[in-house]
N, C-alpha and C positions, 0 to 999 in steps of 0.2 A: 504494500500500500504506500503510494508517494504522498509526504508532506502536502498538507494544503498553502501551509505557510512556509516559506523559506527565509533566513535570516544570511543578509550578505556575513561571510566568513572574513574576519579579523585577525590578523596573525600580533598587529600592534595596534592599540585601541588609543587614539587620538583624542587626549582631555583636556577642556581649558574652563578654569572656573568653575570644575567638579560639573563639567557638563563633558556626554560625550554622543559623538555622531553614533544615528540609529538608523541603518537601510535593510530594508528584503521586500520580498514582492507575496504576492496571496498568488494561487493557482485556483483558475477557476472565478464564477462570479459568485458570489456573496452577499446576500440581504440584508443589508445595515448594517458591513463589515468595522471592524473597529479594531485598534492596535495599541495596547496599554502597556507600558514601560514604566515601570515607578511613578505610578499614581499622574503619570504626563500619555496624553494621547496622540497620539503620531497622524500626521497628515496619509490620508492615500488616496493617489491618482492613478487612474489606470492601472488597477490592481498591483502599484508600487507603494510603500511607504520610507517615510526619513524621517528624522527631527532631529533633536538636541534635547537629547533627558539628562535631566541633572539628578546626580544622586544623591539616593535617601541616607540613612545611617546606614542602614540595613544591610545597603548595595556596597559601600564605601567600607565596613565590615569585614562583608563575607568575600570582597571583592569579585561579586557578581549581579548579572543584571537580569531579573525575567522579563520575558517581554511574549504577552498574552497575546493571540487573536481572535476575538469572538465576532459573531453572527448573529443574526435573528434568531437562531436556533437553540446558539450558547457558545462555548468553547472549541473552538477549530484544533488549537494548539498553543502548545508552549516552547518556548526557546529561552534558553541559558548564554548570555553572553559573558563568558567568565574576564574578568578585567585584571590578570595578574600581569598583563604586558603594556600597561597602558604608557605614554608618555604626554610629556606635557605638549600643548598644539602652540605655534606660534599668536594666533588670531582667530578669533571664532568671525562666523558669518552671519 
């Protein structure tokens, strides 16, 4: 069974201001699809999403990010974007 939700893959996770860039894309269409990352909800277009999630204690922590996708239905999936490679970013956008 393939992923409904896919999260772009991070080898170094780019932070500036305890925020850090959030992109993957949804497969598929989706009824009132929606993309939650610590309590911040991520833009999608064209069944892509991004943003800039700042993190919580929790994530800053465990140095990890979840990042949910639900639907009209409920929960499509989950992804873990572990941040133990993060570096500091020049410039946020």
């Amino acid at each position: 069974m393939s992923q409904l939700f896919v999260l772009h893959s991070q080898n170094i996770v780019p932070v500036k201001d305890d925020k850090v860039y959030v992109k993957g894309f949804l497969r598929g269409e989706h009824e009132g699809a929606k993309i939650s990352a610590a309590n911040t909800w991520l833009e999608i277009n064209d069944n892509e999403f991004e943003g800039f999630v700042t993190l919580d204690k929790f994530s800053k922590e465990n140095k990890m990010l979840t990042i949910t996708a639900l639907d009209n239905n409920g929960v499509l999936g989950r992804e873990i974007l572990f941040l133990d490679n993060m570096t500091e970013a020049d410039i946020t956008f």
